[in-house]
C-alpha positions as CSV (number, residue, x, y, z in Angstrom):
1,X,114.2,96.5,107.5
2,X,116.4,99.1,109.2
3,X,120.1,98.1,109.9
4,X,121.3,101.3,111.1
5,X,124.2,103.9,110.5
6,X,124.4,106.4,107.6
7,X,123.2,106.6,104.2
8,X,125.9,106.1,101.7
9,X,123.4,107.1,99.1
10,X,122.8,110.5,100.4
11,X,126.2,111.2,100.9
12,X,126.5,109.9,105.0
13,X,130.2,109.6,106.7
14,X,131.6,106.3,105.0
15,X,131.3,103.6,107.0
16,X,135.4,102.4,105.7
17,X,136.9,104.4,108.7
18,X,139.5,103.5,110.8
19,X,138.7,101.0,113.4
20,X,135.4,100.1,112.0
21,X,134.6,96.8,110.4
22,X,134.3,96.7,106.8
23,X,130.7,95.5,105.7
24,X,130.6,92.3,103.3
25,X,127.9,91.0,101.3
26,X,129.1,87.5,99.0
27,X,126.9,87.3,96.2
28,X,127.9,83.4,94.1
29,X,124.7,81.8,92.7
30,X,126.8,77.9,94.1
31,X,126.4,77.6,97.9
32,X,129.6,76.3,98.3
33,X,131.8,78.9,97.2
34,X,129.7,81.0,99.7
35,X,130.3,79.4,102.3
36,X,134.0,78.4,101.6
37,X,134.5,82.6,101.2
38,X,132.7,83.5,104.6
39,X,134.8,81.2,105.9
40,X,138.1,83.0,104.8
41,X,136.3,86.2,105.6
42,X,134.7,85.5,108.9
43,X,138.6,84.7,110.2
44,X,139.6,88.7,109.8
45,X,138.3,91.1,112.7
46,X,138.0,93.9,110.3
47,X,135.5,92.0,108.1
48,X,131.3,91.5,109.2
49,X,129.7,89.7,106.3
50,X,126.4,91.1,106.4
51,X,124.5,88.8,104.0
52,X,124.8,86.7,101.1
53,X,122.7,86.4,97.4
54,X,122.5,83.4,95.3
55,X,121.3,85.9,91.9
56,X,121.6,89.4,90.8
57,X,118.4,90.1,91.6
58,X,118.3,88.6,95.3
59,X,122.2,90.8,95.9
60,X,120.4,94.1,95.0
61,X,117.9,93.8,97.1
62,X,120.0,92.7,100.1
63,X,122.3,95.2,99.1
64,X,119.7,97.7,99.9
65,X,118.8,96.7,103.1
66,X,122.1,95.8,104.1
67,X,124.1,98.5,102.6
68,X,127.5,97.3,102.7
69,X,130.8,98.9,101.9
70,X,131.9,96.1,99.3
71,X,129.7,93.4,97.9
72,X,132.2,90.1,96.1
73,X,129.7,89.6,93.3
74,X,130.0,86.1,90.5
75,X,130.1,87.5,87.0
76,X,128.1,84.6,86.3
77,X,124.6,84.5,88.0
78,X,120.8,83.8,87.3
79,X,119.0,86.9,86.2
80,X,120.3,89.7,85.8
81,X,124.0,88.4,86.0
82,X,126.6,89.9,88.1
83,X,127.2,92.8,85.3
84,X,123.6,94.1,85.3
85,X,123.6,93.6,89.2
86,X,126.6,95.7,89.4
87,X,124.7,98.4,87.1
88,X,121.9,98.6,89.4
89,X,123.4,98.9,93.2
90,X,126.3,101.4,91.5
91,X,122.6,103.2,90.7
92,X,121.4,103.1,94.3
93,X,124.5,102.5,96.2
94,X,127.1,104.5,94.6
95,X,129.9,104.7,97.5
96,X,129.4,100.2,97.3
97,X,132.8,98.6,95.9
98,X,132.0,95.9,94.4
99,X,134.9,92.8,93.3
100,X,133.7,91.3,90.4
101,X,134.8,87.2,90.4
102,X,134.9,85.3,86.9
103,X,136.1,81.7,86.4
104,X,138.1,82.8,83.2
105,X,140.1,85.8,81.5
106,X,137.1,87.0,79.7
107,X,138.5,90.4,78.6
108,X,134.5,91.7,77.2
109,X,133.3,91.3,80.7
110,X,136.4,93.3,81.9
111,X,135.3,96.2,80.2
112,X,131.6,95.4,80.6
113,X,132.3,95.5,84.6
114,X,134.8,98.5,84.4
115,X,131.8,100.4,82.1
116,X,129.0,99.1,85.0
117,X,131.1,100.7,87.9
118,X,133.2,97.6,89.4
119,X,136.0,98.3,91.7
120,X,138.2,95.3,90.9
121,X,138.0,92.4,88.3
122,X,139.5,88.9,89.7
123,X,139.8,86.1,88.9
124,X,138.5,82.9,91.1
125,X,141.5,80.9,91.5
126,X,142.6,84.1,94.2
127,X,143.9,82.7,97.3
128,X,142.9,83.5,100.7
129,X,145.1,86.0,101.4
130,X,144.7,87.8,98.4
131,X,141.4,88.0,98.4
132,X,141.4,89.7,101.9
133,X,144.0,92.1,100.8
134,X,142.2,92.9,97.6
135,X,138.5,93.6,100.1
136,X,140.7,96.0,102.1
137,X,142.3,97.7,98.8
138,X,139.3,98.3,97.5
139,X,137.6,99.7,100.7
140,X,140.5,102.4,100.8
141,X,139.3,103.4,97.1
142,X,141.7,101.1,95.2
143,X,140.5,99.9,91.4
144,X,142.0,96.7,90.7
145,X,142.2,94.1,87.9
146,X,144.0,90.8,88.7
147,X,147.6,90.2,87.1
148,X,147.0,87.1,85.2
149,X,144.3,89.2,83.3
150,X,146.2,93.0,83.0
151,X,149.0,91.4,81.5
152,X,148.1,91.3,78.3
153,X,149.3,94.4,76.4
154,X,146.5,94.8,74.6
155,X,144.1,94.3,77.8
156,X,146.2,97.1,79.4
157,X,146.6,99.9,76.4
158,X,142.2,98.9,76.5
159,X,142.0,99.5,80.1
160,X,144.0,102.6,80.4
161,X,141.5,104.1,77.4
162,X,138.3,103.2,79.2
């Protein structure tokens, strides 16, 4: 299945240019957090959720065919979980930011998503707004790791190292 446009993979134009939507795929194995965040999303003009994925496996794939610009991806999901998931469309789909969202401040899944290519590392309890100006931060190139979790020194001096 064709969608159009050019091939991030091969090096295309990026599709993150001024005045053009930025392409969203929500990966979260519960259906309600899905569709709680398309709703948030679907509110900014900017934003085109192209797809959702309820596992790791079912994201890559749609990632794939829908290659989008930054995929919000559940640390934990079915087989493979959100790290291994993130491992394999950074693989195909290198140009693809992708927000990793845990539930906790697990610092060894941190540095497991840093290590699998993640763009940003936040936590759930994000508000709205937030998490729209974190998906446009990290379309512009941004890395970021939420507050609450940075702000340990040792997190930090760990970070900075990686």
């Amino acid at each position: 299945m064709s969608y159009g446009g050019p091939d991030r993979r091969r090096g295309g134009p990026d599709r993150r240019t001024v005045g053009e939507r930025i392409r969203i795929l929500i990966v979260d194995d519960h259906a309600l957090v899905r569709v709680g965040m398309r709703a948030i999303l679907e509110r900014e003009p900017d934003f085109e959720i192209v797809g959702e994925a309820e596992d790791g496996r079912v994201a890559h794939e749609v990632a794939l065919e829908t290659d989008p610009a930054i995929i919000l991806m559940d640390l934990s999901l079915p087989a493979p979980g959100g790290i291994e998931a993130t491992q394999r469309i950074k693989r195909d789909l290198p140009a693809t930011g992708i927000i990793i969202l845990a539930s906790d401040e697990d610092e060894e899944a941190l540095f497991q998503a840093i290590r699998a290519g993640a763009a940003a590392f936040i936590l759930k309890n994000v508000g709205p707004d937030d998490l729209v100006t974190i998906i446009r931060r990290v379309s512009e190139g941004e890395f970021l790791i939420n507050d609450k979790v940075f702000a340990k020194p040792a997190v930090a001096s760990r970070v900075l190292k990686e």
